[in-house]
N, CA, C and O atoms as a GROMACS GRO file, in nm:
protein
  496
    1UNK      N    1  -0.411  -0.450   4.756
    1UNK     CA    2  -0.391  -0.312   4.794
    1UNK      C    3  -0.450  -0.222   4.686
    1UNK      O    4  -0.452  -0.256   4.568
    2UNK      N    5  -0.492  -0.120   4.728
    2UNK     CA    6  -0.592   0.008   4.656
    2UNK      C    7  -0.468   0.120   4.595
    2UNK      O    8  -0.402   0.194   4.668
    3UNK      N    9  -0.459   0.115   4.506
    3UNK     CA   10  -0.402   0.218   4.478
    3UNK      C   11  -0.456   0.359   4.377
    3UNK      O   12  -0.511   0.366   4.267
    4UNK      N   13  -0.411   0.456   4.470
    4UNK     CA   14  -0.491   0.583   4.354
    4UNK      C   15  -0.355   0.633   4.306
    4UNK      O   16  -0.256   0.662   4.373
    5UNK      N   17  -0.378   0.634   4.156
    5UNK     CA   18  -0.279   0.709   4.080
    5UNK      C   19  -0.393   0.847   4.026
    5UNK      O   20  -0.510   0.840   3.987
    6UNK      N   21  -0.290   0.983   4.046
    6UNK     CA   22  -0.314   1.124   4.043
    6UNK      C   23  -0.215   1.178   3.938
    6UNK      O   24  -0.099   1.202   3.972
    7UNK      N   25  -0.263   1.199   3.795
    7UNK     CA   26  -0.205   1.233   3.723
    7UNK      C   27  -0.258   1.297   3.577
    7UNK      O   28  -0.336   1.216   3.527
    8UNK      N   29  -0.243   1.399   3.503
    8UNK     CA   30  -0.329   1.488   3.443
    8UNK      C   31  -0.321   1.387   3.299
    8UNK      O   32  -0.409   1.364   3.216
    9UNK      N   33  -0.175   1.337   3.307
    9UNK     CA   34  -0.175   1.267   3.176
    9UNK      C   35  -0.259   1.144   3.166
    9UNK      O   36  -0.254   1.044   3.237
   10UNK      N   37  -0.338   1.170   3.067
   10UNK     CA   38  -0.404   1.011   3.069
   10UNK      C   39  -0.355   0.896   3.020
   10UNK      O   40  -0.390   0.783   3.053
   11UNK      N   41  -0.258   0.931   2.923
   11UNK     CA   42  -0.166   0.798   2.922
   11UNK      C   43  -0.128   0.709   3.016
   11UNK      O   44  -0.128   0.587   2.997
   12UNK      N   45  -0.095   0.762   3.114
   12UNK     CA   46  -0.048   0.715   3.287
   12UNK      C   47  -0.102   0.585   3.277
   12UNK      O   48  -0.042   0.477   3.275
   13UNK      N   49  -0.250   0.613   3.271
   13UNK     CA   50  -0.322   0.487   3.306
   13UNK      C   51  -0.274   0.369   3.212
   13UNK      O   52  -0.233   0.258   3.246
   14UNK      N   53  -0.284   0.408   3.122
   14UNK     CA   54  -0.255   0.259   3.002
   14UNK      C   55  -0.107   0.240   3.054
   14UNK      O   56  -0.066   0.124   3.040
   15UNK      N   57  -0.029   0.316   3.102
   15UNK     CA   58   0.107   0.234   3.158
   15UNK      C   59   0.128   0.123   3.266
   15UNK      O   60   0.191   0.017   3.279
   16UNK      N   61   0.035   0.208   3.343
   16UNK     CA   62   0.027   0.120   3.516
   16UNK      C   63  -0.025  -0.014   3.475
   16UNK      O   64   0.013  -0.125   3.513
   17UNK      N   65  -0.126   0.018   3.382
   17UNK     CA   66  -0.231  -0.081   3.342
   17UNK      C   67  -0.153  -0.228   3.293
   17UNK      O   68  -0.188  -0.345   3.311
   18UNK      N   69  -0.032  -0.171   3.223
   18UNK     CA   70   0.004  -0.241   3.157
   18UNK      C   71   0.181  -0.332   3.239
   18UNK      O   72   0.227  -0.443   3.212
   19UNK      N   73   0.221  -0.254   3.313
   19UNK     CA   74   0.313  -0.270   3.402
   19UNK      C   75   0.305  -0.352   3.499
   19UNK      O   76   0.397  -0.431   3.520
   20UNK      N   77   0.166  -0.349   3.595
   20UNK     CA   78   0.120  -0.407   3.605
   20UNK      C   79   0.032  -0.511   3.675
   20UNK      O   80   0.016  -0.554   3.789
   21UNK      N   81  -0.023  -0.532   3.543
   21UNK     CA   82  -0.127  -0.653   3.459
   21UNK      C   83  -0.100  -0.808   3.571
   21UNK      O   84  -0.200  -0.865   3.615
   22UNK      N   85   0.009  -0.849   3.597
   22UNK     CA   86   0.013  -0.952   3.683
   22UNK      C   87  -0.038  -0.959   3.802
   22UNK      O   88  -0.089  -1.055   3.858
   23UNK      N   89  -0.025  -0.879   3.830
   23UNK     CA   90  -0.028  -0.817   3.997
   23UNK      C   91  -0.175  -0.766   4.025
   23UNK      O   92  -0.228  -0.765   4.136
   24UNK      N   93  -0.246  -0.714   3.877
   24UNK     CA   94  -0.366  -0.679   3.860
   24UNK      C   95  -0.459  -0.811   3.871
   24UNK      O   96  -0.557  -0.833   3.942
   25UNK      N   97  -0.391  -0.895   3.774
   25UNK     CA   98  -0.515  -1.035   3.766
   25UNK      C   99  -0.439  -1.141   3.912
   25UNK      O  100  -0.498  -1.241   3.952
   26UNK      N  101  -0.363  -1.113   3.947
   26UNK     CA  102  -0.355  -1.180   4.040
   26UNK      C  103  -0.451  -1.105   4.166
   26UNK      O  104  -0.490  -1.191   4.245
   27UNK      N  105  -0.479  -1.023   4.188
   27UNK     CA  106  -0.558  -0.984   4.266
   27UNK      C  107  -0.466  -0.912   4.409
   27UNK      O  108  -0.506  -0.905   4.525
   28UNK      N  109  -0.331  -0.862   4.355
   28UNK     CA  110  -0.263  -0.816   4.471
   28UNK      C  111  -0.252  -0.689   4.466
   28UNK      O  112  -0.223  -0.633   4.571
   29UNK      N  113  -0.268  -0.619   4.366
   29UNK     CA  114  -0.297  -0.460   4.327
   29UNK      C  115  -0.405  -0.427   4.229
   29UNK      O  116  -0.418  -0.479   4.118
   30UNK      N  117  -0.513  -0.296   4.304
   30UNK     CA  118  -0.590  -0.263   4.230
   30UNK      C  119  -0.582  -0.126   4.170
   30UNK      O  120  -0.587  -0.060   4.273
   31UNK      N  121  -0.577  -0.067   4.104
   31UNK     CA  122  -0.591   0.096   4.050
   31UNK      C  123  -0.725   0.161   4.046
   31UNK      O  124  -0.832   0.120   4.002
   32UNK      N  125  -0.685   0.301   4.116
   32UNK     CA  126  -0.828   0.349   4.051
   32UNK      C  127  -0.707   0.486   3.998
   32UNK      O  128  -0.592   0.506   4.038
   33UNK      N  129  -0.798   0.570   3.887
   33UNK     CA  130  -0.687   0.662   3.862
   33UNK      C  131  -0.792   0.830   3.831
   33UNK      O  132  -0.907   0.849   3.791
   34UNK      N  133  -0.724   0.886   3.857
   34UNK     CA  134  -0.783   1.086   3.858
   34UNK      C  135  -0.710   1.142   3.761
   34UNK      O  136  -0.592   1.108   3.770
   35UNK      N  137  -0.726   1.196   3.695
   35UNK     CA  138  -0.734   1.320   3.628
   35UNK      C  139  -0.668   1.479   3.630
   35UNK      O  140  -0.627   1.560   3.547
   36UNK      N  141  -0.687   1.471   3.786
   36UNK     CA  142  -0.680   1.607   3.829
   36UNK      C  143  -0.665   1.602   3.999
   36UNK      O  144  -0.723   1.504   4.047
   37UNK      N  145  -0.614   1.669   4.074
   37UNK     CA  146  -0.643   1.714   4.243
   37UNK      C  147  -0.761   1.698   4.300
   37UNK      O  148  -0.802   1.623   4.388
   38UNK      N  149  -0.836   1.822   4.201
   38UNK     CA  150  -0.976   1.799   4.244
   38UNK      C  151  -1.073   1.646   4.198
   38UNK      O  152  -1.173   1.613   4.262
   39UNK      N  153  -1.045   1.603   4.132
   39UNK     CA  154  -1.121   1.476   4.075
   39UNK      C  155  -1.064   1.352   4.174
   39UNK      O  156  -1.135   1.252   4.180
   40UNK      N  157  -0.947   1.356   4.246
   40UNK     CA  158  -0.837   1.316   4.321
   40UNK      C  159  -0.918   1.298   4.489
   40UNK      O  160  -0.902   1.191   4.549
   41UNK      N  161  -0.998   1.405   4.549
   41UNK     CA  162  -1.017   1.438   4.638
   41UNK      C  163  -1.192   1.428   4.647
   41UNK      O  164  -1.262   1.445   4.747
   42UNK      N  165  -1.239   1.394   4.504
   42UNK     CA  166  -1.356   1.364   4.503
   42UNK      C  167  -1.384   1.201   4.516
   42UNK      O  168  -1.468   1.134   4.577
   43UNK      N  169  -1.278   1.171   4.431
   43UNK     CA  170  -1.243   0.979   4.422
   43UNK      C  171  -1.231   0.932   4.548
   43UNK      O  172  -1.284   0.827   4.587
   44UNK      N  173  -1.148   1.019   4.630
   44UNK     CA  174  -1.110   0.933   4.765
   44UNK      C  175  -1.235   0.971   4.909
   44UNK      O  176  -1.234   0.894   5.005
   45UNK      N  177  -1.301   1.051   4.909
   45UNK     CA  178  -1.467   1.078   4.942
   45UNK      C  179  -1.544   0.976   4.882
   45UNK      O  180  -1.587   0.899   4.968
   46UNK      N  181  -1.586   0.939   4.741
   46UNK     CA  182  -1.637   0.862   4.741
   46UNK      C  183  -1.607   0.693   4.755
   46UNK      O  184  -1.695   0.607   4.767
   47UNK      N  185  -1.421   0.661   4.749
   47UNK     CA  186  -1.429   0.582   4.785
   47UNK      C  187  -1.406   0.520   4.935
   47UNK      O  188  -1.385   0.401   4.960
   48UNK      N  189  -1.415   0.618   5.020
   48UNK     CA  190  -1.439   0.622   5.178
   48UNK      C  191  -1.312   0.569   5.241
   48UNK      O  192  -1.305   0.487   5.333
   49UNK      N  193  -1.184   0.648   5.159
   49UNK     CA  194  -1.060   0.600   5.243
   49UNK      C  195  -0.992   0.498   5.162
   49UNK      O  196  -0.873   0.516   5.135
   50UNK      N  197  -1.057   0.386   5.116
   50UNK     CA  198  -1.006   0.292   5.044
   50UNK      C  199  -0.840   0.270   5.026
   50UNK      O  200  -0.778   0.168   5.058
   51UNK      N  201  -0.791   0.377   4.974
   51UNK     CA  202  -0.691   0.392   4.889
   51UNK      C  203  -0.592   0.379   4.997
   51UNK      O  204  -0.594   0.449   5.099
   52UNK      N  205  -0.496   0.277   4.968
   52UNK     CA  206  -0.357   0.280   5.072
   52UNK      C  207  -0.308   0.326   5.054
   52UNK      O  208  -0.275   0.395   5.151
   53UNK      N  209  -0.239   0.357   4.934
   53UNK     CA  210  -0.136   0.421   4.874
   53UNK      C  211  -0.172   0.556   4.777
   53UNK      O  212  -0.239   0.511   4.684
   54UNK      N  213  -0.160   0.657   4.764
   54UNK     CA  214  -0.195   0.749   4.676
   54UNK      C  215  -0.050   0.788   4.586
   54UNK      O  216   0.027   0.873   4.632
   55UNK      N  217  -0.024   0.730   4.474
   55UNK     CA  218   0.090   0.811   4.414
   55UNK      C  219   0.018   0.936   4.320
   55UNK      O  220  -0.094   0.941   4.271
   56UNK      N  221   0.119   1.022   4.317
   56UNK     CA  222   0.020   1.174   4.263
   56UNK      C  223   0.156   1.272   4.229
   56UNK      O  224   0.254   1.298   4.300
   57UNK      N  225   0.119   1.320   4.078
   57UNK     CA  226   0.192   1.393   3.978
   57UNK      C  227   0.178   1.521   4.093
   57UNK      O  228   0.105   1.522   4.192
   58UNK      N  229   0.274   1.629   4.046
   58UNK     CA  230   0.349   1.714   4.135
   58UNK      C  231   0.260   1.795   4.029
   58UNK      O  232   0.142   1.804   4.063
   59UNK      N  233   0.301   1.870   3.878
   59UNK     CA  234   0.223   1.995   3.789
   59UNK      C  235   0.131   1.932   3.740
   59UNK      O  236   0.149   1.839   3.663
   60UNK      N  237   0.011   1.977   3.781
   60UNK     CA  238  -0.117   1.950   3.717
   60UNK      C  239  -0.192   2.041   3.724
   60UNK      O  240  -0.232   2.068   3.838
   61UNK      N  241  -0.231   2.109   3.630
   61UNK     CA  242  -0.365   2.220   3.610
   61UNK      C  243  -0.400   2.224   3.689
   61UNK      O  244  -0.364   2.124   3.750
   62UNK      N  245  -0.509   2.334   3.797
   62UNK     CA  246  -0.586   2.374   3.891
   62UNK      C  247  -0.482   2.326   4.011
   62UNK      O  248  -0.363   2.356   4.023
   63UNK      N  249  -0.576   2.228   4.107
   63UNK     CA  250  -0.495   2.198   4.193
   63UNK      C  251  -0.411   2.080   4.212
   63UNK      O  252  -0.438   1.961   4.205
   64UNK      N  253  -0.226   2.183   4.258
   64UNK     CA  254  -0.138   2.106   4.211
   64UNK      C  255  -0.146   1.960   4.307
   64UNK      O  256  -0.246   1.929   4.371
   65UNK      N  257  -0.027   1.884   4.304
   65UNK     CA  258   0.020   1.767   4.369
   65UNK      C  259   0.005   1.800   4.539
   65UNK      O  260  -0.047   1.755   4.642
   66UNK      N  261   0.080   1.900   4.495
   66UNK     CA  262   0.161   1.951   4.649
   66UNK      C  263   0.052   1.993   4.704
   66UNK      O  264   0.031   1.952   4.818
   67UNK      N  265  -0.040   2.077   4.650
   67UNK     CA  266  -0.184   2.157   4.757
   67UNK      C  267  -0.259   2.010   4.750
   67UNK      O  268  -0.298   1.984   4.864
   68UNK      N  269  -0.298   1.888   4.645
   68UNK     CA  270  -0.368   1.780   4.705
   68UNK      C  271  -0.328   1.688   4.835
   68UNK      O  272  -0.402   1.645   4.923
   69UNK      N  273  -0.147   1.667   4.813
   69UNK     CA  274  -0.113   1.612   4.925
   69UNK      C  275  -0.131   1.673   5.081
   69UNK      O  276  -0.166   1.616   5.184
   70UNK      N  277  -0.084   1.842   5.050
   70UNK     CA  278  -0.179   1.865   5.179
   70UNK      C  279  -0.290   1.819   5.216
   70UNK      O  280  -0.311   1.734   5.303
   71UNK      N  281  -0.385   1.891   5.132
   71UNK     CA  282  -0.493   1.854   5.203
   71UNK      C  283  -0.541   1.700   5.263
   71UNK      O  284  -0.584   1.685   5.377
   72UNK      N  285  -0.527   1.594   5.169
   72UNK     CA  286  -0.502   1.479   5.251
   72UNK      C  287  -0.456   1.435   5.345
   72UNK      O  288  -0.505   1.353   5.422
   73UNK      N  289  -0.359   1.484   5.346
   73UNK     CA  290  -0.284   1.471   5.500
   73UNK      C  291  -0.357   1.538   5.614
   73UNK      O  292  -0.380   1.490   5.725
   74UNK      N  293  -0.388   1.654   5.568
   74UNK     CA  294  -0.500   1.743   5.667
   74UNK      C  295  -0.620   1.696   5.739
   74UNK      O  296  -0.654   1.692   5.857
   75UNK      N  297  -0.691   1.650   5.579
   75UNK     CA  298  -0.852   1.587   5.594
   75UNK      C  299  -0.843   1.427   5.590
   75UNK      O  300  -0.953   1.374   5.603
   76UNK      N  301  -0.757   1.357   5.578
   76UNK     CA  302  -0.810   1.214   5.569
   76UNK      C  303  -0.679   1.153   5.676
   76UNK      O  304  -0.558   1.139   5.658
   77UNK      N  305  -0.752   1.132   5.770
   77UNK     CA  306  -0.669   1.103   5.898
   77UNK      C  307  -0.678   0.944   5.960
   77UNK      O  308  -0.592   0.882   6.023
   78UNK      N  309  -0.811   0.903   5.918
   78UNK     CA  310  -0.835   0.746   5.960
   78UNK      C  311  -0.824   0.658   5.832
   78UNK      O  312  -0.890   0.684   5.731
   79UNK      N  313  -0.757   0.575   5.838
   79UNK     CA  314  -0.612   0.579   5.832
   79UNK      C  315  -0.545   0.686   5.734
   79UNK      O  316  -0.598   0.699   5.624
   80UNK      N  317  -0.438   0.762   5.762
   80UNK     CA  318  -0.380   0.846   5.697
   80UNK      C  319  -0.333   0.742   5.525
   80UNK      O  320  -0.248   0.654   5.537
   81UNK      N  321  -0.374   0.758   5.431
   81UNK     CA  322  -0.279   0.687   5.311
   81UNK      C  323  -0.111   0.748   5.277
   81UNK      O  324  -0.069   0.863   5.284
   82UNK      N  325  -0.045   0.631   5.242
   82UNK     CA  326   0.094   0.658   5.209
   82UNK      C  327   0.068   0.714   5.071
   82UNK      O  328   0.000   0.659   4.985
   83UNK      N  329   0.134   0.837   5.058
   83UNK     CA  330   0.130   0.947   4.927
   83UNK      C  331   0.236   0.974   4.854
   83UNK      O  332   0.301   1.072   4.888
   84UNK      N  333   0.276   0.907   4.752
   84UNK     CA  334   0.458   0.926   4.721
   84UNK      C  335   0.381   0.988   4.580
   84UNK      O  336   0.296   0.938   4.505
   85UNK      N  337   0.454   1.124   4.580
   85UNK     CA  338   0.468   1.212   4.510
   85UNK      C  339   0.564   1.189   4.370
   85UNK      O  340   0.683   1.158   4.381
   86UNK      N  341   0.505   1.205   4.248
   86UNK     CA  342   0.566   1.141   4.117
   86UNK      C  343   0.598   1.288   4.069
   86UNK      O  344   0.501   1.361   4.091
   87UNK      N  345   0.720   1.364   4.000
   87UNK     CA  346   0.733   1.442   3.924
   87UNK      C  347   0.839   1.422   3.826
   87UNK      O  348   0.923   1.332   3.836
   88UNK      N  349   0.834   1.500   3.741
   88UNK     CA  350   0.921   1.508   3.603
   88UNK      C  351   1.080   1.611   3.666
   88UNK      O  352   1.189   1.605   3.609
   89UNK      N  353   1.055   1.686   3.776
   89UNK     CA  354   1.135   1.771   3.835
   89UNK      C  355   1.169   1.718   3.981
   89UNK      O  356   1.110   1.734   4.088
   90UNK      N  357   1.285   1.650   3.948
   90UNK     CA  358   1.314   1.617   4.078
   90UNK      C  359   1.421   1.679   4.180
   90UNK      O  360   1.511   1.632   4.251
   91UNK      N  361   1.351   1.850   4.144
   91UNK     CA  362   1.442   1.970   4.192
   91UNK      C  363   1.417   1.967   4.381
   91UNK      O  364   1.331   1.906   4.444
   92UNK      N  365   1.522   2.051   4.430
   92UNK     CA  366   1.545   2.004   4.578
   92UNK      C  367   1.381   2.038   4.608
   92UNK      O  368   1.299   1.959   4.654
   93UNK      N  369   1.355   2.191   4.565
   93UNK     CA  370   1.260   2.270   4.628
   93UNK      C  371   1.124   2.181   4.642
   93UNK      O  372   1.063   2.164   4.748
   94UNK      N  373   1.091   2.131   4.521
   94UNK     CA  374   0.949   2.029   4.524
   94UNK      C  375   0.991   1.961   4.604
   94UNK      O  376   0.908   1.967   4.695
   95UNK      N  377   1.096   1.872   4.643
   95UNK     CA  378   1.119   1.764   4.727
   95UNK      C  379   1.115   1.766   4.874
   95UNK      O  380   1.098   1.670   4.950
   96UNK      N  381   1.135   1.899   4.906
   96UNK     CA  382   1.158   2.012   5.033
   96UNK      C  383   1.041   1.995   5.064
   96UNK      O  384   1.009   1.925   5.160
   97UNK      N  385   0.929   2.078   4.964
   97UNK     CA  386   0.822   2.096   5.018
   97UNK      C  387   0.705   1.963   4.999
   97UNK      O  388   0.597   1.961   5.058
   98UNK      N  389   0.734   1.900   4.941
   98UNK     CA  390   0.650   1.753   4.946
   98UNK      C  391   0.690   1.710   5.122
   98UNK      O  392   0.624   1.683   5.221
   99UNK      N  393   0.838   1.724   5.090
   99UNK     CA  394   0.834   1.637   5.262
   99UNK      C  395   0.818   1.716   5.387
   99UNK      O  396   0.825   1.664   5.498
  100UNK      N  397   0.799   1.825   5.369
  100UNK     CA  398   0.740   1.874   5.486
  100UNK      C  399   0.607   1.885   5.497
  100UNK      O  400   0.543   1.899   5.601
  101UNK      N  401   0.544   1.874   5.333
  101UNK     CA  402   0.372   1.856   5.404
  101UNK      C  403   0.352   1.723   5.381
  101UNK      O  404   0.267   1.690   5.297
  102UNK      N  405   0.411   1.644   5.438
  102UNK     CA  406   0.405   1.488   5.483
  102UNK      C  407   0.397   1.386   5.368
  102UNK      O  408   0.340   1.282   5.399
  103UNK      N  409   0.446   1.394   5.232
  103UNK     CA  410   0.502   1.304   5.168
  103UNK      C  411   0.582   1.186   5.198
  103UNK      O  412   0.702   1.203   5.222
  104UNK      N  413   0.540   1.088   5.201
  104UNK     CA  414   0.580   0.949   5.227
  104UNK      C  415   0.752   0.883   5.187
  104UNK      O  416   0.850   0.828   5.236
  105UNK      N  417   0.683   0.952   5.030
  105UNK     CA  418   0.828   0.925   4.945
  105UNK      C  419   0.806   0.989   4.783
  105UNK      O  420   0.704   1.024   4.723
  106UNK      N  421   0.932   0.986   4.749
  106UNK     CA  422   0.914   1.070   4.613
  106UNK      C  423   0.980   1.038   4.475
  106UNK      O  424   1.102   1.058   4.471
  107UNK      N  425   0.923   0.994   4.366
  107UNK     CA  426   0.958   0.942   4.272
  107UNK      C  427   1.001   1.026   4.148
  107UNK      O  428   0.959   1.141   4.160
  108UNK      N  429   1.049   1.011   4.069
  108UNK     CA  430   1.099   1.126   3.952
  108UNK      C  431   1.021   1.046   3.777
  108UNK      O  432   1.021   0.926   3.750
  109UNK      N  433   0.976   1.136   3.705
  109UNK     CA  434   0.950   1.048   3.560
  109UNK      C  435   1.096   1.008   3.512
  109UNK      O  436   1.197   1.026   3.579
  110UNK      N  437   1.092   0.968   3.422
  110UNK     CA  438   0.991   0.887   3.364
  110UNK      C  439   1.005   0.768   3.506
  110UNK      O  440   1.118   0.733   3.541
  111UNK      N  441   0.899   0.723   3.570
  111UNK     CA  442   0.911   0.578   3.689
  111UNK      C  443   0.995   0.508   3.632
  111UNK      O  444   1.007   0.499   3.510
  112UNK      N  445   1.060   0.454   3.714
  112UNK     CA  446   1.130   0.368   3.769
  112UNK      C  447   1.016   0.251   3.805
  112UNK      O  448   0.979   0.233   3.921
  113UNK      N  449   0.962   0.169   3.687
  113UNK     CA  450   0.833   0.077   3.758
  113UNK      C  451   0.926  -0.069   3.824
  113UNK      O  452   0.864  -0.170   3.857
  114UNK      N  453   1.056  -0.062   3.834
  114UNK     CA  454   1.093  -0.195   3.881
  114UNK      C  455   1.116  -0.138   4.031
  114UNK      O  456   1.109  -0.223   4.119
  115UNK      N  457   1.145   0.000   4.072
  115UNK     CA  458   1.200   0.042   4.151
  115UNK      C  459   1.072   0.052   4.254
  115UNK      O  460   1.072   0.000   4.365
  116UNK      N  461   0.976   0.116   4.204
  116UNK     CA  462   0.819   0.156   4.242
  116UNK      C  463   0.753   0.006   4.326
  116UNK      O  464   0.713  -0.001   4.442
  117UNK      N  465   0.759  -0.108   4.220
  117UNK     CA  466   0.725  -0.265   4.233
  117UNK      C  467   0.826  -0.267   4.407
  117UNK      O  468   0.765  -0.285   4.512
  118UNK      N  469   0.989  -0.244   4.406
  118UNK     CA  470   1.025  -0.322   4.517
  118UNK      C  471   0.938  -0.217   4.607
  118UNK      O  472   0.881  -0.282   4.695
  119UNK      N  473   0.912  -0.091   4.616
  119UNK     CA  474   0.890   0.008   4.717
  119UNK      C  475   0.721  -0.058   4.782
  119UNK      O  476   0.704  -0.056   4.903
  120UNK      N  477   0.606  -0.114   4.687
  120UNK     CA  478   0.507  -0.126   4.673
  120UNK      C  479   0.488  -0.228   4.756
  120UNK      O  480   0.388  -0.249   4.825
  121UNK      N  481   0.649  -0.334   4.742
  121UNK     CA  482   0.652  -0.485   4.830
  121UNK      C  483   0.630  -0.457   4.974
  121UNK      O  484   0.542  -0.514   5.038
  122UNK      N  485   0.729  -0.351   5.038
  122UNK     CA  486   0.773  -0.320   5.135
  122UNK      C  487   0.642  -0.270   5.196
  122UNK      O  488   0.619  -0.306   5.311
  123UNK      N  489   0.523  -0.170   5.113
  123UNK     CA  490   0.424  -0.130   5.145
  123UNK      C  491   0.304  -0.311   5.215
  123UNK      O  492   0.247  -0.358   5.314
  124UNK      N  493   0.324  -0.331   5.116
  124UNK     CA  494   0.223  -0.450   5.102
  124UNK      C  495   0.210  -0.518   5.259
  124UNK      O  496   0.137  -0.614   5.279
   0.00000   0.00000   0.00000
């Protein structure tokens, strides 16, 4: 499975990376990871859908979580990807409005990567 992680921090990556690493060399999860919304929406154009799963930070410079998950949901329709929304604020209002512009599911920082792993099974 393809996964795009959307997140401004670049640390992110060396976490997933490292979390994991089994699942990576076993060949059952792959990462690609963005930067930003817009870098987010350029990744998944060029990688023509690919991505099953999109998890994606909620505050990020320019464009946020919430305006990328729209638009995905909007513009990428064959097959729609499952988009679970990651924030540090796991206040009602973000949660409100993630799930009405079609958020899958919604995670809080710091992850929960054992919790993420069973959710990822269920995806698989």
């Amino acid at each position: 499975m393809k996964i795009l992680v959307v997140d401004d921090e670049h640390d992110v990556k060396t976490l997933f990376l490292q979390r994991f690493r089994k699942e990576i060399r076993k060949g059952e999860l792959e990462f690609v990871f963005a930067f930003s919304g817009e870098e987010a929406l350029q990744t998944l154009n060029n990688m023509q859908q690919e991505a099953v799963l999109i998890l994606s930070d909620i505050n990020m410079p320019g464009m946020s979580g919430l305006q990328l998950l729209e638009k995905i949901k909007k513009d990428f329709v064959t097959p729609p990807p499952v988009v679970m929304m990651v924030t540090a604020y796991g206040d009602e209002d973000n949660y409100n409005t993630a799930k009405k512009l079609g958020a899958d599911d919604f995670l809080t920082k710091p992850v929960d990567f054992k919790l993420l792993k069973e959710k990822l099974i269920q995806i698989i």
